[in-house]
LOVODO-632215 format. One record per residue (C-alpha): residue number from 0; x negated, y, z negated. Coordinates in Angstrom, 2 decimals, always signed. Each point is the difference from the previous one (the first is absolute). Last residue first. Layout:
residues N
+-----+---------+---------+---------+
|  nr |       X |       Y |       Z |
+-----+---------+---------+---------+
| NUM |       X |       Y |       Z |
...
+-----+---------+---------+---------+
This chain:
residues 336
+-----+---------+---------+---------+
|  nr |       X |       Y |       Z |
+-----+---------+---------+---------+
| 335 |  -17.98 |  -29.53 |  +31.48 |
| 334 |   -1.54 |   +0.99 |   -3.37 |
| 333 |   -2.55 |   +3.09 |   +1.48 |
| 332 |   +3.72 |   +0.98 |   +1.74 |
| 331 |   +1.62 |   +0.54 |   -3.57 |
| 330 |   -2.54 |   +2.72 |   -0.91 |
| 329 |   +0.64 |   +2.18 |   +3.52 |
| 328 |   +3.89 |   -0.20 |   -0.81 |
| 327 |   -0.41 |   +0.82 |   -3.39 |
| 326 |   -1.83 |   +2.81 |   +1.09 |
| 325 |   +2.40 |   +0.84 |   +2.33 |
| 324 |   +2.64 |   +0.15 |   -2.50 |
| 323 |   -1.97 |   +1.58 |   -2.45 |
| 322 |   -0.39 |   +2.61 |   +2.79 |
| 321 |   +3.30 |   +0.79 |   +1.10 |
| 320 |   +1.37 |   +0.08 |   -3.51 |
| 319 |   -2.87 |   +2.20 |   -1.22 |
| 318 |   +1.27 |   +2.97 |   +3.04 |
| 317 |   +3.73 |   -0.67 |   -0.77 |
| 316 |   -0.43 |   +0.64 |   -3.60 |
| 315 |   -2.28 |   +3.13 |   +0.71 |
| 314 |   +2.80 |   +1.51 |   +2.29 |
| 313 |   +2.74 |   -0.32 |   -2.74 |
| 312 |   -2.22 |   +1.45 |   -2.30 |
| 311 |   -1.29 |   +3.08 |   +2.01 |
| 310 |   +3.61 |   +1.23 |   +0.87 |
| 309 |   +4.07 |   -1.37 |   -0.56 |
| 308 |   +1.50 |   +1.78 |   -3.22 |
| 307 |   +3.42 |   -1.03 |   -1.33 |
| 306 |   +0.97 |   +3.22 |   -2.42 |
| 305 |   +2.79 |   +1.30 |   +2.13 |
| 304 |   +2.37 |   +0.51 |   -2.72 |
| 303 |   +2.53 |   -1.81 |   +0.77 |
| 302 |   -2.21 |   -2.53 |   +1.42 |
| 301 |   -2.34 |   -0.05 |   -3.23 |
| 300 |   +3.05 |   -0.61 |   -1.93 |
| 299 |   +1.87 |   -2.57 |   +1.77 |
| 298 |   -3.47 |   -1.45 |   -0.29 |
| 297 |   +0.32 |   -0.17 |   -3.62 |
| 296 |   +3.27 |   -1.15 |   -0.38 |
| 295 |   +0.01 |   -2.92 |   +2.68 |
| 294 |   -3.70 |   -0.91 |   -2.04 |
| 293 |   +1.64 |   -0.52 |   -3.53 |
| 292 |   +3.21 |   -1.93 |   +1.43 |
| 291 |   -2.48 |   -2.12 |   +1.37 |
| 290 |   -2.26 |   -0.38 |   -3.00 |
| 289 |   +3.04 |   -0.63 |   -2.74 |
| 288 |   +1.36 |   +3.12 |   -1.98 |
| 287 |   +0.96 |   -0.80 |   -3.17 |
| 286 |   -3.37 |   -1.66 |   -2.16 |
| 285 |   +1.08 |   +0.73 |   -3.58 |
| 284 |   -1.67 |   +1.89 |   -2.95 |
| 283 |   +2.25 |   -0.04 |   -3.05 |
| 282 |   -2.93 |   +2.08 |   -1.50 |
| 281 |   -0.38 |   -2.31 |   -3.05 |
| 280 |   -0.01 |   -3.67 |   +1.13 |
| 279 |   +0.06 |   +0.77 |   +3.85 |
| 278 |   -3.00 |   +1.73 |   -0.36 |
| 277 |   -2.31 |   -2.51 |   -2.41 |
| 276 |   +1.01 |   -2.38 |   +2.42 |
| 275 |   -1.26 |   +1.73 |   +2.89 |
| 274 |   -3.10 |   -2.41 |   +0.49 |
| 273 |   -2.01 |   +1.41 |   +3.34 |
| 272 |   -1.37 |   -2.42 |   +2.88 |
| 271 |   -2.93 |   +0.42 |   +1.50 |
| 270 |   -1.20 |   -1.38 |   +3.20 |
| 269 |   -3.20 |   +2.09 |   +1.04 |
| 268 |   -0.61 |   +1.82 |   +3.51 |
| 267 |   +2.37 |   +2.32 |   -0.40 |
| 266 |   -1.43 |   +1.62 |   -2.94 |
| 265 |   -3.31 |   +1.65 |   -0.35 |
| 264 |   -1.64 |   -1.10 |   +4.09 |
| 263 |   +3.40 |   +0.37 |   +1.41 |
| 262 |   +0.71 |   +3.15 |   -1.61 |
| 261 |   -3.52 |   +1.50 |   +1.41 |
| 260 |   +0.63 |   -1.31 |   +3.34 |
| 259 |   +0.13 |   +2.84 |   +2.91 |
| 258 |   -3.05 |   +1.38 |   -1.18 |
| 257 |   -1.75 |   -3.21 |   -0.12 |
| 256 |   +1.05 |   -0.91 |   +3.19 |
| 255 |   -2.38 |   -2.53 |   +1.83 |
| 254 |   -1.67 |   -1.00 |   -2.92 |
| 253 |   +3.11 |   -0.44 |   -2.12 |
| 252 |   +2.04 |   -1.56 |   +2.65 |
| 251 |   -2.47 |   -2.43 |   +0.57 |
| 250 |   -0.59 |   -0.94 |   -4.15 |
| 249 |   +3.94 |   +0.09 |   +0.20 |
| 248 |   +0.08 |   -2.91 |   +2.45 |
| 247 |   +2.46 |   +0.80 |   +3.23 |
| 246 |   +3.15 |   -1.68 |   +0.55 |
| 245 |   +2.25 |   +1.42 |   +2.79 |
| 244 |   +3.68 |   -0.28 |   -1.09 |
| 243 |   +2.53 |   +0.51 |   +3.06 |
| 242 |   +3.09 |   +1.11 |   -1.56 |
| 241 |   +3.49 |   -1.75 |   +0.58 |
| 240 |   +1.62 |   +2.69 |   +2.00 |
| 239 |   +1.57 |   +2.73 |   -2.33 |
| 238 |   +3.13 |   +0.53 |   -1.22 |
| 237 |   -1.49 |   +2.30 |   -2.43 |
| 236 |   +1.09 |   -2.01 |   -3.19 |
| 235 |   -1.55 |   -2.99 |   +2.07 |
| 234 |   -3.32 |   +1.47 |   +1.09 |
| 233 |   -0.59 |   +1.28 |   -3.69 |
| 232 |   +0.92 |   -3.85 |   -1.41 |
| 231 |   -2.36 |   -1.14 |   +2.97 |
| 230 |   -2.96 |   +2.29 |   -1.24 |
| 229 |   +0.64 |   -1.07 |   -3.82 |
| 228 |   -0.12 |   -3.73 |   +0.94 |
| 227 |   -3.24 |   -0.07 |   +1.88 |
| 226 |   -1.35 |   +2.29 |   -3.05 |
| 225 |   +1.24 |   -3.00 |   -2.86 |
| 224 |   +3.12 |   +1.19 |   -2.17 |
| 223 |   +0.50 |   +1.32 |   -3.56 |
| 222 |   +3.73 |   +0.76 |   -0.48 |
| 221 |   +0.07 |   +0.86 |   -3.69 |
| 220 |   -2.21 |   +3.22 |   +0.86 |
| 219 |   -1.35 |   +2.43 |   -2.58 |
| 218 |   +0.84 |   +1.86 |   -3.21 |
| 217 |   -2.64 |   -1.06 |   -2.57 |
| 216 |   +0.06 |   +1.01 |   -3.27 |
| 215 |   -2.21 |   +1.62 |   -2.45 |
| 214 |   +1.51 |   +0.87 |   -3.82 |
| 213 |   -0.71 |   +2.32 |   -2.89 |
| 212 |   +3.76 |   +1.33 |   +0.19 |
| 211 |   +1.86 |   -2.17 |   +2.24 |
| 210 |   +1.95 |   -1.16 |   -2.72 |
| 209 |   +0.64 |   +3.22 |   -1.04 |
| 208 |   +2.08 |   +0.55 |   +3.30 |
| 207 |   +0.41 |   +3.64 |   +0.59 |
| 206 |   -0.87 |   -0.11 |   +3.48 |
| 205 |   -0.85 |   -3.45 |   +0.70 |
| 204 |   +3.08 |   -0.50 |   +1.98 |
| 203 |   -0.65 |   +2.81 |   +1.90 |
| 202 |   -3.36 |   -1.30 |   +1.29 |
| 201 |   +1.61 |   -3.61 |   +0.30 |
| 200 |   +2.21 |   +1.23 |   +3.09 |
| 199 |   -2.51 |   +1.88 |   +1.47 |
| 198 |   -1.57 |   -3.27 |   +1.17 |
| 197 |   +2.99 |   -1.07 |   +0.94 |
| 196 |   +0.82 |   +2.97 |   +2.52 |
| 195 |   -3.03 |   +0.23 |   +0.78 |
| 194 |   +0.14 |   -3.15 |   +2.00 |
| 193 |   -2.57 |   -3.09 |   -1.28 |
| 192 |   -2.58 |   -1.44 |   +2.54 |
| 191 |   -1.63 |   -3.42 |   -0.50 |
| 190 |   -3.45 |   -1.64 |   +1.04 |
| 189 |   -1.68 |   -3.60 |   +0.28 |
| 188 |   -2.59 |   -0.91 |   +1.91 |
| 187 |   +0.95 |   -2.47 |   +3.28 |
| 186 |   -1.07 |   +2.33 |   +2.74 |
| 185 |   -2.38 |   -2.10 |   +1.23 |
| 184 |   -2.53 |   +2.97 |   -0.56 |
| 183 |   +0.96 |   +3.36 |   +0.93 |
| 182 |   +3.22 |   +0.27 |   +2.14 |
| 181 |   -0.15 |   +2.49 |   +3.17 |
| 180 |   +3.53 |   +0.27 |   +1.16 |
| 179 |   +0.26 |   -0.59 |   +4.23 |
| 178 |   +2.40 |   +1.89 |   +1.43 |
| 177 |   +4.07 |   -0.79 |   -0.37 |
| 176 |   +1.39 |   +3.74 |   +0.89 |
| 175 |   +1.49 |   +0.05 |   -3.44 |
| 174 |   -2.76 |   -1.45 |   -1.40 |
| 173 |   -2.63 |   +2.84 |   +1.37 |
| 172 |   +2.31 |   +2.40 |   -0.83 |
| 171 |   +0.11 |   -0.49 |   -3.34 |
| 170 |   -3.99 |   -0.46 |   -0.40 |
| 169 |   -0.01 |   +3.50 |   +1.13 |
| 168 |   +1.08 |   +0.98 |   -3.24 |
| 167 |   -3.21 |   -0.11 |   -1.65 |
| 166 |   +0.19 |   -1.40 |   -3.30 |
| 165 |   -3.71 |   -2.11 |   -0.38 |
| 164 |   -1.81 |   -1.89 |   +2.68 |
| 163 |   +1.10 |   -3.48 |   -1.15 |
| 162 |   +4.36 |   +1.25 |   -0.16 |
| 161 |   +1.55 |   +2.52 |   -1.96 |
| 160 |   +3.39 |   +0.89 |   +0.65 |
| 159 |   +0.22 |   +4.13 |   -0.71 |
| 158 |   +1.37 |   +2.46 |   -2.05 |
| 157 |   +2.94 |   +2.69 |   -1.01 |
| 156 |   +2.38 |   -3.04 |   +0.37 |
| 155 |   -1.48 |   -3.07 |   -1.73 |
| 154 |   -3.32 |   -1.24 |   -1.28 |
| 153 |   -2.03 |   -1.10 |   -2.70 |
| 152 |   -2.58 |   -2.86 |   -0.18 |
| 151 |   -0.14 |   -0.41 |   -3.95 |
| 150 |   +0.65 |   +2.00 |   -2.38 |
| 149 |   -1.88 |   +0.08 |   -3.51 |
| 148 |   +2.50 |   +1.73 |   -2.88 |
| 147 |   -1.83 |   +1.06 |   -3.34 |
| 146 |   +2.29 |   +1.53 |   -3.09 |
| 145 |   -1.55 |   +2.31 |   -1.91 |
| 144 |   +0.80 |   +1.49 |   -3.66 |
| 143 |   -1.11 |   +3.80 |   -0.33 |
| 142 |   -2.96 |   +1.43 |   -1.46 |
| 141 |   -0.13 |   -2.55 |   -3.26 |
| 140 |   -3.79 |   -0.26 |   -0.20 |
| 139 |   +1.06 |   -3.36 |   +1.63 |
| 138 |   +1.71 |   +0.97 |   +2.70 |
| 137 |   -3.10 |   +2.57 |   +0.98 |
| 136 |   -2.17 |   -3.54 |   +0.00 |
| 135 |   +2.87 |   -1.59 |   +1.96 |
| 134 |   +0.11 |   +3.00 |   +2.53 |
| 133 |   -3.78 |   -0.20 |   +0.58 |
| 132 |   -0.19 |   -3.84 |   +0.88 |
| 131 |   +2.74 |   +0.25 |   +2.40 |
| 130 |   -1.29 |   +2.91 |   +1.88 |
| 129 |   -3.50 |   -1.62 |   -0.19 |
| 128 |   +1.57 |   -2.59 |   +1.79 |
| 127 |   +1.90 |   +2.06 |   +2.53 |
| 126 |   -3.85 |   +1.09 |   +0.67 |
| 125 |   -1.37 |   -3.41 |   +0.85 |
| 124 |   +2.47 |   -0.87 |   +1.87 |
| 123 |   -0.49 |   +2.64 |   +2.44 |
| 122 |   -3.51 |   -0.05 |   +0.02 |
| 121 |   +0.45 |   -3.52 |   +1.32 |
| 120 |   +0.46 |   -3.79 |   -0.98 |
| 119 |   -0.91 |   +0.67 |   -3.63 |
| 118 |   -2.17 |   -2.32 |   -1.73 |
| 117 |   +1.36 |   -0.76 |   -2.49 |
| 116 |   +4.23 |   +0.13 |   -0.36 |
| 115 |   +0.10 |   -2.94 |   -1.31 |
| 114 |   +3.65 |   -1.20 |   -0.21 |
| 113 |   +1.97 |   +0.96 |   -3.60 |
| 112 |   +2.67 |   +1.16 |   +1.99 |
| 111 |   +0.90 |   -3.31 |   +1.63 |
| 110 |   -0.93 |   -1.54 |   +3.77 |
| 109 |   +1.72 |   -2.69 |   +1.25 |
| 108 |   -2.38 |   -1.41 |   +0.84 |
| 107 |   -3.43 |   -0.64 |   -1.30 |
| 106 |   -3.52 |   +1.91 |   +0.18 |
| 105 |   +1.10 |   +2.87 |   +2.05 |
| 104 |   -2.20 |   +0.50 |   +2.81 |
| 103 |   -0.16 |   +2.36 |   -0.11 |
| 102 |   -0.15 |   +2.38 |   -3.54 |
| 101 |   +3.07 |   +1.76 |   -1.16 |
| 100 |   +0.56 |   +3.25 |   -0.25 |
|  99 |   +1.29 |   +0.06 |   +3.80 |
|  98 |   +3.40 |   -1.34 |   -2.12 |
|  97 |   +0.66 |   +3.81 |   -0.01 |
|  96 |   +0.71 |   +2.98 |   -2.73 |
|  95 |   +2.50 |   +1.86 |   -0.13 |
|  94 |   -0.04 |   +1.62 |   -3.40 |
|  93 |   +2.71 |   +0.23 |   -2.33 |
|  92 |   -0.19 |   +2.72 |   -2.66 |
|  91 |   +2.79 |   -0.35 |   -3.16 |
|  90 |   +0.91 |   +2.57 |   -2.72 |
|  89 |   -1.26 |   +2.94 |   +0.84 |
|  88 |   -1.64 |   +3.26 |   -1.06 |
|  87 |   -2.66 |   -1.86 |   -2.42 |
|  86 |   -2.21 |   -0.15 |   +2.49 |
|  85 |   +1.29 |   +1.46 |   +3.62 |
|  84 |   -1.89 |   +2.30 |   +1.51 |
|  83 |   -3.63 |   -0.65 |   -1.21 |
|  82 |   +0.74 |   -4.27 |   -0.02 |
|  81 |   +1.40 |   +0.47 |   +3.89 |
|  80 |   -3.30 |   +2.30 |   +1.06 |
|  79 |   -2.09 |   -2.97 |   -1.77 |
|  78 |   +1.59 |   -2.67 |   +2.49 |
|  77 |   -0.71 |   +2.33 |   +3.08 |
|  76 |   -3.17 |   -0.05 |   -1.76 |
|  75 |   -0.10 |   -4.14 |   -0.10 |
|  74 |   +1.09 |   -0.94 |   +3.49 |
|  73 |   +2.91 |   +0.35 |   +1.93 |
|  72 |   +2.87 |   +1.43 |   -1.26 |
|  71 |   +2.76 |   +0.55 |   +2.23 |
|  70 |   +2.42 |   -1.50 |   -0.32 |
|  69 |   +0.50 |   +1.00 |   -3.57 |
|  68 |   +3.50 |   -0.58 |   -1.66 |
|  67 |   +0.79 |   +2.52 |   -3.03 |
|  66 |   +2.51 |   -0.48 |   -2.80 |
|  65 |   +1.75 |   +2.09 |   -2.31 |
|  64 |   -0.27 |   +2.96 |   +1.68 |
|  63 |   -0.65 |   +3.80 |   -0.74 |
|  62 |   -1.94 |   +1.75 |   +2.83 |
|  61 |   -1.83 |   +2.94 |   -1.57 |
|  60 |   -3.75 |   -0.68 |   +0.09 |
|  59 |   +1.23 |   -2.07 |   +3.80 |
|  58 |   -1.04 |   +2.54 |   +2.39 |
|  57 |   -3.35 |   +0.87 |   -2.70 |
|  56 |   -0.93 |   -2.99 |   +0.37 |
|  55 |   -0.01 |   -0.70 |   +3.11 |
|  54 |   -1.83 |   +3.74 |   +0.66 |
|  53 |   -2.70 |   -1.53 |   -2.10 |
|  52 |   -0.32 |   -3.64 |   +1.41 |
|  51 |   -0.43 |   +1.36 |   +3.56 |
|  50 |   +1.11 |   -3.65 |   +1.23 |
|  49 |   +3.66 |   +0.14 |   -0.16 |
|  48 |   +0.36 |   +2.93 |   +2.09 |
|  47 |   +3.13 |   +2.00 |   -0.28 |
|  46 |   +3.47 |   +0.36 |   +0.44 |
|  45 |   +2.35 |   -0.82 |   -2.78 |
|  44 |   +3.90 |   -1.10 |   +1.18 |
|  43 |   +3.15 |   -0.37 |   -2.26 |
|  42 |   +1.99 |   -3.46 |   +1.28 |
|  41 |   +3.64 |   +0.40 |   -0.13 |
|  40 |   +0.39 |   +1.04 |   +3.86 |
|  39 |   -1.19 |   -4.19 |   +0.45 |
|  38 |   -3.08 |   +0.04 |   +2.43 |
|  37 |   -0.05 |   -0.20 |   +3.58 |
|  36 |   -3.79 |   -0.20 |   +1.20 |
|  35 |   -2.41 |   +1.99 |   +2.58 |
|  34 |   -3.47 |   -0.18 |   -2.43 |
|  33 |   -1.70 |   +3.13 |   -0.88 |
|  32 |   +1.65 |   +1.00 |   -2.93 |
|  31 |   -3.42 |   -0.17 |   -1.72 |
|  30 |   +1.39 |   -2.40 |   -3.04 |
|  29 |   +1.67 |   +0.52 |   -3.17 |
|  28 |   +3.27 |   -2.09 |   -0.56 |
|  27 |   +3.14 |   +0.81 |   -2.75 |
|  26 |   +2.50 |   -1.96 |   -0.66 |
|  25 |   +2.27 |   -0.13 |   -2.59 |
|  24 |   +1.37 |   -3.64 |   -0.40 |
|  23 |   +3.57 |   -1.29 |   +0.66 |
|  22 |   -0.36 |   -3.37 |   +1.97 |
|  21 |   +0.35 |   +1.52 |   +3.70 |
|  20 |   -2.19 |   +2.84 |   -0.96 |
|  19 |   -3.42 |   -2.50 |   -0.98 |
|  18 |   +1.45 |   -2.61 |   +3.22 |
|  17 |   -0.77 |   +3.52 |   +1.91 |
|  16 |   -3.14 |   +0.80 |   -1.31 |
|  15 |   -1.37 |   -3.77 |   -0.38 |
|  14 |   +0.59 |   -0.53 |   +3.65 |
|  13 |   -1.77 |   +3.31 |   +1.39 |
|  12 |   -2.84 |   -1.30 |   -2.20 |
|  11 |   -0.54 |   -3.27 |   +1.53 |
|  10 |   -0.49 |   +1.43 |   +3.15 |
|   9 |   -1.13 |   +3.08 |   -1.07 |
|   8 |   +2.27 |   +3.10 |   -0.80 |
|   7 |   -0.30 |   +0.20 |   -3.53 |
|   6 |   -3.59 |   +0.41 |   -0.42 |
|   5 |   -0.43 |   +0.61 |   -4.07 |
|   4 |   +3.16 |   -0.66 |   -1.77 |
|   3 |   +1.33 |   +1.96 |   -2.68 |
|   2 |   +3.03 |   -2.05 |   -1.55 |
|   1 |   +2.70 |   +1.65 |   -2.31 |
|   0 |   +1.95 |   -2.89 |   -1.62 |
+-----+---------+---------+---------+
């Protein structure tokens, strides 16, 4: 099929574009051309801002495709640009959407589609739900059929490792070199990471699939592991000294780094678990490329292409280590 897909050269993008060429389709992407990345000589290029809805528009007004993959739709007028251009034009829209729809905590695990998604965790939420909501009212005046995918925690090569103070890559350096990690809480909530490479995986299989057609899925981790384990699994692929996990409570980290802790406070914090049944059943979705692997791949990546950054963050981790430390120090000796 001919496939239109908005972004292209994301980290989850990049993936879909190539795995798109690799399994026959026409592929076009439409993006600023901004972004430093090795695309497939088959892929046909539009330059331009996705966010001036008119000029959009007007780049795509004579782009025929059968399918179109928005990455980057965020809200509910980036939603309305995709009805204006596309209605009636083509035959299937999927939106990437993210499990951030859903409120936190969730009320049981694993989660499923239907999961309340009242009251959004952030603004960010909040508008991918609109997104949602908009695209299945513009399905059902017959604009286009839609297919829904929610990601997970993302990452591979192109991106970062996150880690309780977001995706810096300083983090990298500080377990290679064995420094203290700053863990919020006991470390014990739950999380998972899925490679691109998966991830994009199920995006081409739902192109074309009527199945999909009407549906949401989740496309997230099958390898959901506690915080203390995910920092020694990233130590390990590294070849790494066993890390040194500092515990700090997120209500600390949050008041003494609010800036810093924005991802901790929406997501991070919370053990959720997503249900990818619904996935593997129609999108053939499997789980490939195990956490290790994942992490070699990705910071082979960032060393190629000298994208591990050591500044503010890594001095700001060793400044609240020193002092919770002492402070723990000082509270133990009122116990003595």
């Amino acid at each position: 099929m001919d496939v239109l897909i908005i972004g292209g050269t994301g980290v989850i993008s990049t993936g879909i574009t190539r795995q798109l060429v690799e399994a026959g389709h026409g592929v076009t992407i439409f993006n600023r051309g901004e972004t430093d990345i090795d695309i497939p000589d088959a892929v046909s290029e539009i330059h331009g801002d996705r966010f001036d809805h008119d000029a959009f528009e007007s780049a795509v007004a004579d782009v025929e495709v059968d399918v179109v993959i928005d990455m980057m739709c965020f809200g509910s007028e980036d939603a309305e640009s995709d009805i204006r251009a596309f209605a009636g034009e083509i035959e299937q829209f999927i939106f990437t959407s993210t499990v951030d729809v859903y409120h936190r905590p969730p009320e049981r695990n694993p989660v499923t589609e239907d999961a309340a998604r009242e009251p959004p965790v952030s603004d960010y939420a909040e508008g991918k739900a609109a997104a949602e909501d908009r695209f299945r009212e513009a399905e059902a005046e017959g604009a286009f059929d839609v297919t829904i995918i929610r990601p997970w925690s993302t990452y591979g090569e192109g991106g970062g490792i996150f880690h309780t103070f977001g995706g810096g890559t300083y983090y990298i350096e500080r377990i290679r070199q064995g420094k203290p990690i700053v863990v919020h809480g006991d470390g014990t909530s739950l999380w998972g990471s899925c490679h691109r490479d998966d991830v994009a995986a199920a995006y081409v299989n739902a192109v074309g699939n009527e199945v999909a057609y009407g549906e949401t899925y989740h496309v997230t981790s099958e390898e959901v592991i506690t915080w203390n384990q995910y920092h020694r699994r990233v130590a390990a692929a590294l070849d790494a000294p066993e890390p040194d996990l500092v515990h700090i409570p997120t209500d600390v980290l949050r008041e003494v780094a609010p800036d810093r802790t924005e991802m901790l406070r929406d997501h991070f914090q919370y053990s959720t678990v997503f249900d990818n049944s619904k996935a593997k059943r129609d999108l053939d979705f499997e789980y490939t490329v195990s956490f290790e692997e994942g992490v070699e791949r990705t910071v082979a990546w960032l060393d190629e292409h000298d994208g591990i950054e050591v500044g503010e963050g890594d001095a700001f981790e060793d400044e609240l280590v020193e002092a919770w430390r002492a402070s723990a120090e000082d509270f133990l000796a009122n116990f003595e």
